[in-house]
Backbone as CSV, one residue per row, in Angstrom:
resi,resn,N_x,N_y,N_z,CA_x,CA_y,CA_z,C_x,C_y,C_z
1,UNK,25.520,-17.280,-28.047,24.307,-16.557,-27.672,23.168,-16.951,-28.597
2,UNK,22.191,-16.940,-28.255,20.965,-17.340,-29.118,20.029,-16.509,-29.062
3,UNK,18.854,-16.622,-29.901,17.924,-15.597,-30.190,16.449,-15.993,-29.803
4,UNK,15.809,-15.030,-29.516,14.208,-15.759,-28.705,13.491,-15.075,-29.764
5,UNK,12.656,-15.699,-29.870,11.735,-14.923,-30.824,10.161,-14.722,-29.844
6,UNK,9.901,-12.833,-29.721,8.784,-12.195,-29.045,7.634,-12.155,-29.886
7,UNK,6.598,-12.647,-29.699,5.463,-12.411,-30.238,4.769,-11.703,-29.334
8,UNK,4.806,-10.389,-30.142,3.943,-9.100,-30.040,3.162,-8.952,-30.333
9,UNK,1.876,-8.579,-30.191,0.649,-8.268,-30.437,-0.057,-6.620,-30.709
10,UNK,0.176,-5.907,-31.499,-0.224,-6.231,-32.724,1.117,-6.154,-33.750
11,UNK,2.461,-5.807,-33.135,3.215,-5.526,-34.078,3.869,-6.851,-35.240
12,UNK,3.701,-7.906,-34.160,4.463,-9.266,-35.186,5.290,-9.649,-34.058
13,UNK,6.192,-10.454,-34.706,7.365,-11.073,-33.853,8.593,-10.179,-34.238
14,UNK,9.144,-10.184,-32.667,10.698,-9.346,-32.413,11.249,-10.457,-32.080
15,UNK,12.922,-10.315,-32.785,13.949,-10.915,-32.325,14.489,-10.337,-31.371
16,UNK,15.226,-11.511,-30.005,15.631,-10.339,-29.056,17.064,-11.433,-28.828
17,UNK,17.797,-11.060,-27.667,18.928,-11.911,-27.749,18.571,-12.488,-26.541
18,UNK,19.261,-13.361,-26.120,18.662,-15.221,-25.102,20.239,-15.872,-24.750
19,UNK,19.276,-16.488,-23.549,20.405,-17.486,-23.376,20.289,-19.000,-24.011
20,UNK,20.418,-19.887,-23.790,20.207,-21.406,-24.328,19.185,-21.824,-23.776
21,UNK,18.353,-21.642,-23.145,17.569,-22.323,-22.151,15.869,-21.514,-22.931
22,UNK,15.586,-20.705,-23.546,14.748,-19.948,-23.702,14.586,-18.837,-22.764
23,UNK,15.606,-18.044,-21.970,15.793,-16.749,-21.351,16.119,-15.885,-22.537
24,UNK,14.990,-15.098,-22.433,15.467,-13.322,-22.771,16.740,-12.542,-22.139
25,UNK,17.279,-11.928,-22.800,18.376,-10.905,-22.113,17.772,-9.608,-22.016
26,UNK,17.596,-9.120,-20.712,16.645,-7.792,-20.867,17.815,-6.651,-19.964
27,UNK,17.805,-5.167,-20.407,18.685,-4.583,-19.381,17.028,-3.598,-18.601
28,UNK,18.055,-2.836,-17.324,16.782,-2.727,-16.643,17.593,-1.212,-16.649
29,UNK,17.454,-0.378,-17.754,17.841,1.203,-17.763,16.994,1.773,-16.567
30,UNK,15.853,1.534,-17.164,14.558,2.066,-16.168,13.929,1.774,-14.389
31,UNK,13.870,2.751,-13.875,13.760,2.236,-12.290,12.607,1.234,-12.172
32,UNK,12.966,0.703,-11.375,11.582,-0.608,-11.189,10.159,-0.737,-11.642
33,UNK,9.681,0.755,-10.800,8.701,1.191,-11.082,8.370,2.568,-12.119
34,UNK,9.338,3.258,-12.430,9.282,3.772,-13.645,7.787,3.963,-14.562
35,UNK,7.853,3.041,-15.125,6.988,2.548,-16.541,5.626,2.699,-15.510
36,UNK,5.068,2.330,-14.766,3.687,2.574,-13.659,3.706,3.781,-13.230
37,UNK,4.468,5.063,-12.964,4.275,5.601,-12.637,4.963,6.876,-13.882
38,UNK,5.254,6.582,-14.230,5.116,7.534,-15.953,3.299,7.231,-16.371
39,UNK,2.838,6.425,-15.844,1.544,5.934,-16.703,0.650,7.256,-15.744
40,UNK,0.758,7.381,-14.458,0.205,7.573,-13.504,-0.468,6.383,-12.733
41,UNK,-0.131,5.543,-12.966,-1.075,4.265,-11.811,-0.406,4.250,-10.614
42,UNK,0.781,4.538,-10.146,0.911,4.483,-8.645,0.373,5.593,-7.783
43,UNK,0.185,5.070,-6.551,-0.794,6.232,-5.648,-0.097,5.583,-4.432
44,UNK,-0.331,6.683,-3.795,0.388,6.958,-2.139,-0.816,6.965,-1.041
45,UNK,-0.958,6.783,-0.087,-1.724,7.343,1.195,-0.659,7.564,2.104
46,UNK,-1.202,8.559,2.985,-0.004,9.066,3.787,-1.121,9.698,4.785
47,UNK,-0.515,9.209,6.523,-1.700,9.192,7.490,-0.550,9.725,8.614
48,UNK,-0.529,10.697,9.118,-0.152,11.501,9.853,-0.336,11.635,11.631
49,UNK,0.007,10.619,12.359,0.402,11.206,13.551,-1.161,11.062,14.386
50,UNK,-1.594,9.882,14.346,-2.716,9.128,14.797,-2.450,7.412,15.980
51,UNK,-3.819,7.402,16.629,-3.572,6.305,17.475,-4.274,5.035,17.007
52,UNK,-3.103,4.555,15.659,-3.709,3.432,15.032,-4.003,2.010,16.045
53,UNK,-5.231,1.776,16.098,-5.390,0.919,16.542,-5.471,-0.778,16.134
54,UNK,-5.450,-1.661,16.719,-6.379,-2.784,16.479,-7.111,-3.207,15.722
55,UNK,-6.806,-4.113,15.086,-8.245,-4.914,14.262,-9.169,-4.623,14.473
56,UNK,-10.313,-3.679,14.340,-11.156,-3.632,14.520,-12.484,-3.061,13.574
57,UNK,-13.583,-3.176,14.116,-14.744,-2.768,13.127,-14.672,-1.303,13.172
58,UNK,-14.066,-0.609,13.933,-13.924,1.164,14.531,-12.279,1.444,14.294
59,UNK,-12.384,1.501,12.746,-10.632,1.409,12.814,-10.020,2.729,12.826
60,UNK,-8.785,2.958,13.788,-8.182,4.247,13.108,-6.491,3.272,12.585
61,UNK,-5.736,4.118,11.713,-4.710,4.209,10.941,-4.830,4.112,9.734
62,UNK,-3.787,3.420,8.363,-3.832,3.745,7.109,-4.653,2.962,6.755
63,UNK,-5.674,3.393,5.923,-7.166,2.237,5.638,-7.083,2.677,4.254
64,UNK,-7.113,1.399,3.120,-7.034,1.614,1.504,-8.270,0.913,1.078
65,UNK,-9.181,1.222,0.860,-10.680,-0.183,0.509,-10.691,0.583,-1.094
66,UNK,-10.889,-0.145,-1.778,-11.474,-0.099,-3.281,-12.874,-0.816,-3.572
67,UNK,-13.470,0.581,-4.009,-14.646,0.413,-4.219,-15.369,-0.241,-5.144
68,UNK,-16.128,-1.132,-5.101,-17.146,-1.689,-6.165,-16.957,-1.063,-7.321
69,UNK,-17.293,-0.879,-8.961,-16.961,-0.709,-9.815,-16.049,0.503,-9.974
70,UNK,-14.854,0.144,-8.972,-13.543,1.297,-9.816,-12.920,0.607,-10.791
71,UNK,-13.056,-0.574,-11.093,-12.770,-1.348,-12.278,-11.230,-1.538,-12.397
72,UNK,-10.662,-1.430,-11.027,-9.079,-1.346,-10.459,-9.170,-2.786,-10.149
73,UNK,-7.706,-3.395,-10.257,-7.177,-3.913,-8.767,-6.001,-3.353,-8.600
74,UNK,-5.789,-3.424,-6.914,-5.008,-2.931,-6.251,-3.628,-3.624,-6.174
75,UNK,-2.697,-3.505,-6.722,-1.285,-4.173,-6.031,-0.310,-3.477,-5.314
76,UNK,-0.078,-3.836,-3.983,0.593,-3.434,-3.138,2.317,-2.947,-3.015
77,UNK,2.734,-2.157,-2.617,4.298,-1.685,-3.028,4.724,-1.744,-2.113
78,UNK,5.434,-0.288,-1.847,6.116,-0.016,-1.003,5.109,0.216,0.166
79,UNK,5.570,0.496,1.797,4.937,1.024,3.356,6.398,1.368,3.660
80,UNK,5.382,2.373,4.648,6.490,3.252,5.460,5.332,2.932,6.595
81,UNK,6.419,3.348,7.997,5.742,3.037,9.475,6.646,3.667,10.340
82,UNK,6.443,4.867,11.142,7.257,5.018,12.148,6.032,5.561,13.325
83,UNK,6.482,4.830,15.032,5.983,5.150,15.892,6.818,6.208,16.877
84,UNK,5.985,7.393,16.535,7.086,8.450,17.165,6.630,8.818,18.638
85,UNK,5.790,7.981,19.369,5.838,8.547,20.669,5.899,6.813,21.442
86,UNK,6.064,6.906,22.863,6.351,6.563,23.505,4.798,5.502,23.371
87,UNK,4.990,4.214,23.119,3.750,3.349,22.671,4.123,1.932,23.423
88,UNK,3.945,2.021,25.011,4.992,0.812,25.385,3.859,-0.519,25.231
89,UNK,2.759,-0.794,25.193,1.373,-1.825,25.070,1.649,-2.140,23.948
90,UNK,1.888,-1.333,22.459,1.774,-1.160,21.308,3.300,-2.499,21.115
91,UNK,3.195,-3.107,20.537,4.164,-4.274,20.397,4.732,-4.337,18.679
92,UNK,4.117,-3.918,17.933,3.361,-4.024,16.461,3.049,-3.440,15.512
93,UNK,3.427,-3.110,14.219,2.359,-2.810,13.193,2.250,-4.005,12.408
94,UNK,1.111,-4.048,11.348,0.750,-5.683,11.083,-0.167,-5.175,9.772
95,UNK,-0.652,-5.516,8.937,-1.115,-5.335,7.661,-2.436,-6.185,7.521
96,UNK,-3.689,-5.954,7.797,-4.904,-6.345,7.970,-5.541,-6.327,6.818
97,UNK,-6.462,-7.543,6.638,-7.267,-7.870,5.339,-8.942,-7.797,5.627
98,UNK,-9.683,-6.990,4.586,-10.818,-6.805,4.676,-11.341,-7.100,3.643
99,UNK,-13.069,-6.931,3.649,-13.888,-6.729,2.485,-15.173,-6.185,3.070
100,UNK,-15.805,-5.186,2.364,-17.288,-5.479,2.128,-17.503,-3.967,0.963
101,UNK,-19.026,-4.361,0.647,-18.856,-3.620,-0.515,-19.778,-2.476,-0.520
102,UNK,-19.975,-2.221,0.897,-20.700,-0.917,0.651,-19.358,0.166,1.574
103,UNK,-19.552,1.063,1.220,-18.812,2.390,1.705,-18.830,2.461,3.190
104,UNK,-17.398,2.202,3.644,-17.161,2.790,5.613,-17.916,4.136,5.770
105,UNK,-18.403,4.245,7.124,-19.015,5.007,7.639,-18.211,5.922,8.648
106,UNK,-18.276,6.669,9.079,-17.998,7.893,10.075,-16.071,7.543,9.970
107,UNK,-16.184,8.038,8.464,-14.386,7.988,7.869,-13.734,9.612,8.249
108,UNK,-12.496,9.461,8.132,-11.715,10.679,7.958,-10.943,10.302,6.884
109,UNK,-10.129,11.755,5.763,-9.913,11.123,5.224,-8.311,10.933,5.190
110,UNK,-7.527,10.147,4.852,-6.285,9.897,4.655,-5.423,11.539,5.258
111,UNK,-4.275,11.896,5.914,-3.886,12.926,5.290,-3.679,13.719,3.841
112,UNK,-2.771,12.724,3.384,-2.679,12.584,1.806,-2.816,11.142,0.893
113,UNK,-3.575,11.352,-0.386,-3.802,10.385,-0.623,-3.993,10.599,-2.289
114,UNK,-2.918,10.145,-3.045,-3.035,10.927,-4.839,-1.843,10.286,-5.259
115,UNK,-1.650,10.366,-6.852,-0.743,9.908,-7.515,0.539,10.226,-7.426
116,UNK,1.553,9.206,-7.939,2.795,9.342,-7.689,3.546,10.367,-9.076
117,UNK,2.646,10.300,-9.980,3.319,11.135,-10.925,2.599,12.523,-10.722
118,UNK,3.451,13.238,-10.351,3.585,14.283,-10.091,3.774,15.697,-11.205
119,UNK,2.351,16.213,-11.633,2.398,16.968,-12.550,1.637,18.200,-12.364
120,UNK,0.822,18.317,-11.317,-0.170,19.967,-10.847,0.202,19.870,-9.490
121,UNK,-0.229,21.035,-9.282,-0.066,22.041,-7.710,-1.824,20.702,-6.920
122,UNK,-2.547,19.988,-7.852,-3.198,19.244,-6.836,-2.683,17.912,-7.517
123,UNK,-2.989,16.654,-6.388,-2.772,15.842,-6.732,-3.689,14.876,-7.449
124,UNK,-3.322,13.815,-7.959,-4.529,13.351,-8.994,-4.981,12.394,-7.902
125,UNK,-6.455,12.060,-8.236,-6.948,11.602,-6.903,-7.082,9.463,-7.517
126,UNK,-7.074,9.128,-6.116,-6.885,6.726,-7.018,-8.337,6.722,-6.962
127,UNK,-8.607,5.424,-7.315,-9.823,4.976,-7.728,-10.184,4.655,-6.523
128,UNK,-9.211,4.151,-5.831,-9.354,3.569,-4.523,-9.672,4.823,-3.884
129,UNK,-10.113,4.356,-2.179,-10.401,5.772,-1.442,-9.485,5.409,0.150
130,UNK,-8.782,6.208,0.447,-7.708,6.223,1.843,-8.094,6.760,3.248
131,UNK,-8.307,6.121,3.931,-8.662,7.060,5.489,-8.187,7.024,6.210
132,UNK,-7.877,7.901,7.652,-7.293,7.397,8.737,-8.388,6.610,9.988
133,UNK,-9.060,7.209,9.669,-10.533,6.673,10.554,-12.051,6.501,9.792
134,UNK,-12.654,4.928,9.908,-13.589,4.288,8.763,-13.698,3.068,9.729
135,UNK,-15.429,3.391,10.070,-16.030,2.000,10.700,-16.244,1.029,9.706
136,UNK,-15.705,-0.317,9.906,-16.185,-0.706,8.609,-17.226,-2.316,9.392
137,UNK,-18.037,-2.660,8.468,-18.389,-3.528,9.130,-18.286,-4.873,9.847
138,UNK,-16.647,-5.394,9.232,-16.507,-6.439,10.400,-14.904,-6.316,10.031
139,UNK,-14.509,-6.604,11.428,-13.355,-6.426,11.848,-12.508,-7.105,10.761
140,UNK,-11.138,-6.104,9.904,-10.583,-6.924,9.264,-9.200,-8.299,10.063
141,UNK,-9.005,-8.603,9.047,-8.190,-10.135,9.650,-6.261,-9.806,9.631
142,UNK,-6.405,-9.556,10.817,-4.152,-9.297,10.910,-3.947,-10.649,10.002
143,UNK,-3.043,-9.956,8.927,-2.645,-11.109,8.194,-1.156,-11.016,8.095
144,UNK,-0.337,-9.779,8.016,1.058,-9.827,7.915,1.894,-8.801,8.493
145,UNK,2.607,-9.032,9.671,3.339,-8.385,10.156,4.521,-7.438,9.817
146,UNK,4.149,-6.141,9.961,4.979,-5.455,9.225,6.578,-5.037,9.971
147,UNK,6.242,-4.745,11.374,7.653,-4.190,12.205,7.232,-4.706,13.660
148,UNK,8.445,-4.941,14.208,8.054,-4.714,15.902,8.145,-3.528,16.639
149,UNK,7.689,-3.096,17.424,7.948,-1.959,18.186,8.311,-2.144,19.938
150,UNK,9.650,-1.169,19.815,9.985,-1.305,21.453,9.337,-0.718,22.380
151,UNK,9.282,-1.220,23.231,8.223,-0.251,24.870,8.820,0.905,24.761
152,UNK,10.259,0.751,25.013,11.563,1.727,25.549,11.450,3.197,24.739
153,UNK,11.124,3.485,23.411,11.223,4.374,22.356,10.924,5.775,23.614
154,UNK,11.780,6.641,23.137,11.885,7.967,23.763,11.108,9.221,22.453
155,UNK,10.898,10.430,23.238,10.376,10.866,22.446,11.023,11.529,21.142
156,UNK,12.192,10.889,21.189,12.789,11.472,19.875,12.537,10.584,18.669
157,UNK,11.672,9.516,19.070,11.309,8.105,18.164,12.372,7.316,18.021
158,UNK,11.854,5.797,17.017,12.116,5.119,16.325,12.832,5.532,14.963
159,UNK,13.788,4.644,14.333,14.163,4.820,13.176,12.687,4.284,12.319
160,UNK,13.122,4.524,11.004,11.764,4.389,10.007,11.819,3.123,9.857
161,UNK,11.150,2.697,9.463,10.779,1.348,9.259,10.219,1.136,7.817
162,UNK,10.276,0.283,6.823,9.589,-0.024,5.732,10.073,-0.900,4.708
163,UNK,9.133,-1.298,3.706,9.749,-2.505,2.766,8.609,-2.688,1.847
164,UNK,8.727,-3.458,0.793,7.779,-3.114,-0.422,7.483,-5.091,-0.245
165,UNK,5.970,-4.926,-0.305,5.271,-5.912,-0.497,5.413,-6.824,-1.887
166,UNK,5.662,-6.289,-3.207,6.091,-6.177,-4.386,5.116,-6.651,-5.192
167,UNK,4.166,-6.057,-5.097,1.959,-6.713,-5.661,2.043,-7.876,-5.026
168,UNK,2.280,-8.650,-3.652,1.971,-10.251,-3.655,0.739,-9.608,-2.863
169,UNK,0.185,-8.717,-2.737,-1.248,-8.401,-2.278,-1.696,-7.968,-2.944
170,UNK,-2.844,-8.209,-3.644,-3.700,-8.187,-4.779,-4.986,-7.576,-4.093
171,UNK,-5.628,-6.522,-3.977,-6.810,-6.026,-3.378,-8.117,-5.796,-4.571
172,UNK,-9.364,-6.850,-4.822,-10.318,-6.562,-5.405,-11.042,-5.723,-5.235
173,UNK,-12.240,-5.451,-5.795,-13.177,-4.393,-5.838,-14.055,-5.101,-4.667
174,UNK,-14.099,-3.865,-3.414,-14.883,-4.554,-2.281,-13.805,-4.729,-1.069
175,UNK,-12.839,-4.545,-1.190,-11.527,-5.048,-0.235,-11.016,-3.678,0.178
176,UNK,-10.555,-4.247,1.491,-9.806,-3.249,2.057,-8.649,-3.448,2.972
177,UNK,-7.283,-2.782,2.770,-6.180,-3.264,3.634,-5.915,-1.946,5.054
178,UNK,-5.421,-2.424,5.938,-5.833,-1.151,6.618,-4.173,-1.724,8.211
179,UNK,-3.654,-0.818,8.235,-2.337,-0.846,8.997,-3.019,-0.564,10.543
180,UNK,-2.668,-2.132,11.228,-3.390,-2.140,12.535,-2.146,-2.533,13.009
181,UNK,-2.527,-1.987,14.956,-1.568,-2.006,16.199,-1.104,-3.977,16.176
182,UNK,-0.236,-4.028,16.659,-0.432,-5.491,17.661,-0.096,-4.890,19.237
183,UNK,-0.829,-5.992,20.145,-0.472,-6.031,20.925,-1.820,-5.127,21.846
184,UNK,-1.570,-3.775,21.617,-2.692,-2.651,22.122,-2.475,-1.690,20.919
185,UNK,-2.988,-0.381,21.452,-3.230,0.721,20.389,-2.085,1.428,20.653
186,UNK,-1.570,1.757,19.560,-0.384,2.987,19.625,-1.366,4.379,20.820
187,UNK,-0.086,5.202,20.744,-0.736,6.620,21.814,-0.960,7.295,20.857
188,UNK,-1.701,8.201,21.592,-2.442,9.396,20.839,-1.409,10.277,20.141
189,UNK,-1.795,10.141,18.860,-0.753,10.949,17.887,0.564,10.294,17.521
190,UNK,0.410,9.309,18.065,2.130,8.330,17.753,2.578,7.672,16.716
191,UNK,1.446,7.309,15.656,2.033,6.371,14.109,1.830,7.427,13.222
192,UNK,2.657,7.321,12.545,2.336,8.087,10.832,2.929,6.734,10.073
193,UNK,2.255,6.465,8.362,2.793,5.977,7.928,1.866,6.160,6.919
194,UNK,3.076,5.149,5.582,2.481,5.980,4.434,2.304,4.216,3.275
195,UNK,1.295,3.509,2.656,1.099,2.984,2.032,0.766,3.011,0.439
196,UNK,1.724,2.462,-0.520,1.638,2.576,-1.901,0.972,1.453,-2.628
197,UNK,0.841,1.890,-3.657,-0.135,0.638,-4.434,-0.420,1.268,-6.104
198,UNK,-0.212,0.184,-7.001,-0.526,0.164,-8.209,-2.002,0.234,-8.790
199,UNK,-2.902,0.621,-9.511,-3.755,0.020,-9.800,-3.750,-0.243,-11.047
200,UNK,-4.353,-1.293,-11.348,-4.317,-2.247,-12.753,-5.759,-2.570,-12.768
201,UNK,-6.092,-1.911,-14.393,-7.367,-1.466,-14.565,-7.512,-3.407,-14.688
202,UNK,-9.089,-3.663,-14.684,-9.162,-5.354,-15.030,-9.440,-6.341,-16.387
């Protein structure tokens, strides 16, 4: 076994134990995300039982934009997605990329939308801001497909659907990600789903 030597800043250098190659041996006591959300930097949106639509400049479903000097960026986690009514046009949910840097207009806001560390009867509010409905000014861009959806779904729904992005979406100040239909628009009242994200001051 061999030894790596950590240079720490400000403490000095730690010895740690290694393999031959210059690998650290690290154990992972702590849950993944743990250490981010002991800090309070993870945050949730959670959008309740809406007819997320389409790419569009008139968006409804989960919409995350970070605003001009929140002095955040955004990295992306975990999504949740379930279509609980009968959405047979609706083919899709899909993960859409935006920007602009002035504030959406004629928004609603998120159902819920606050930190993951959990310490008062309110929740702590992100830098970022969450909606279910926010005109924004130009249609964002379907960039990554999140689930398919069957015509067939009865009204007892779909199983849940979800999976963690793991930060490979990086959202600047001015950007916005926002959970759009494929295909057509879900039905009235048919998606809920819930989008997580880190922020990392810059």
């Amino acid at each position: 076994m061999a030894e790596v030597n950590l240079n720490v800043s400000p403490a000095g250098s730690v010895r740690q134990a290694g393999g031959p190659y210059g690998d650290a041996f690290v154990s992972d006591l702590m849950p993944r995300y743990g250490e981010w959300s002991k800090r309070g930097g993870i945050y949730v949106s959670y959008v309740s039982a809406v007819a997320t639509s389409l790419a569009a400049t008139a968006s409804i479903g989960n919409i995350v934009w970070n605003p001009p000097g929140s002095g955040m960026r955004l990295y992306l986690s975990k999504w949740t997605s379930q279509i609980v009514a009968t959405s047979a046009a609706c083919t899709g949910i899909a993960l859409a990329f935006g920007f602009q840097t002035t504030t959406p207009t004629t928004t609603t806001a998120a159902t819920f939308a606050g930190s993951c560390k959990v310490k008062d009867i309110v929740a702590v509010a992100p830098q970022a801001r969450a909606y279910s409905i926010a005109t924004v000014l130009t249609a964002p861009l379907t960039a990554i497909v999140l689930h398919h959806n069957t015509a067939a779904i009865n009204t007892v729904g779909m199983g849940q659907m979800s999976g963690d992005l793991e930060g490979s979406v990086c959202v600047e100040e001015g950007g916005f990600v926002a959970m759009v239909a494929l295909g057509a628009a879900a039905a009235a009242s048919a998606h809920t789903s819930s989008i997580m994200w880190i922020e990392v001051p810059k």
